[in-house]
N, C-alpha and C positions, 0 to 999 in steps of 0.2 A: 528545510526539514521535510520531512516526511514519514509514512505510514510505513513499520515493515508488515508485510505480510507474506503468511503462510500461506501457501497451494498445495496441491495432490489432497488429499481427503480430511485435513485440517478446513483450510479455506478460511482464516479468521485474521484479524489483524491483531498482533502479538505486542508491537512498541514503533516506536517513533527513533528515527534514524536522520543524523546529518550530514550529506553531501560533501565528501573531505577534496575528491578528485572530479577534475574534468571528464565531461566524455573521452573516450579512445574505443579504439577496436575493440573486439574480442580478440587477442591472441590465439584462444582455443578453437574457433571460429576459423577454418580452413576458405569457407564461402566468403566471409568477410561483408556477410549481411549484417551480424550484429555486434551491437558493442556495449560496454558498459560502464559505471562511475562506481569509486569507491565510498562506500558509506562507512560511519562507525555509529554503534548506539549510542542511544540519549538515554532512552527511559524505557523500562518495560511499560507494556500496560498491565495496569491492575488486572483487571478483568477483559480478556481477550474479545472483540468484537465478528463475530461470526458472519460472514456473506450472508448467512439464514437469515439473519436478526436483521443484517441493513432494508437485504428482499421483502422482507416481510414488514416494513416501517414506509408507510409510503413518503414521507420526507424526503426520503431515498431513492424514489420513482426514478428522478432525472443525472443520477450520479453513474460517474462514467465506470467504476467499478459493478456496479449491480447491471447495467446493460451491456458490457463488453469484458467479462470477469478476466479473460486471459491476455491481457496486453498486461504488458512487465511494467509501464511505467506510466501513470495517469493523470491527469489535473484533479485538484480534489478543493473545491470551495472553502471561504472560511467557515460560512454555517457547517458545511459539514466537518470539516475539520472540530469546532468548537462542541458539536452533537456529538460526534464520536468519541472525541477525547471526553465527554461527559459522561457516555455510557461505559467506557474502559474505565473508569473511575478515576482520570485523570484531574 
């Protein structure tokens, strides 16, 4: 499982998403630097959890989305995972 989230001027995590395919390429990907897995939803979140809101909880200090916000794909702890699914209303 995992976080989806939104980027470009949203920036918030929206619902949680499960892993259906393997890593592969990017087809679209001419460079053939990246690639990606198919996910399908799980659950919305209740209440969307804002990058703001993580940044500003120092809990959140050492989470790899609050100090490196633009990588596509991150490790995310159980406390956090259990903290954020709490503040989404999950």
């Amino acid at each position: 499982l995992g976080f989806f989230y939104h980027t470009g001027d949203e920036r918030r995590i929206v619902g949680i998403v499960e892993v259906i395919g393997e890593y592969r390429k990017d087809p679209t990907d001419e460079t053939g630097r990246f690639g990606l897995v198919e996910v399908k939803a799980v659950k919305d979140m209740p209440t969307p959890v804002t990058l703001a809101t993580l940044k500003a909880d120092p809990a959140f200090g050492d989470m790899v989305l609050v100090k490196y916000s633009r990588l596509s794909v991150q490790p995310v702890t159980q406390e956090e995972w259990k903290r954020i699914g709490k503040m989404g209303g999950l």
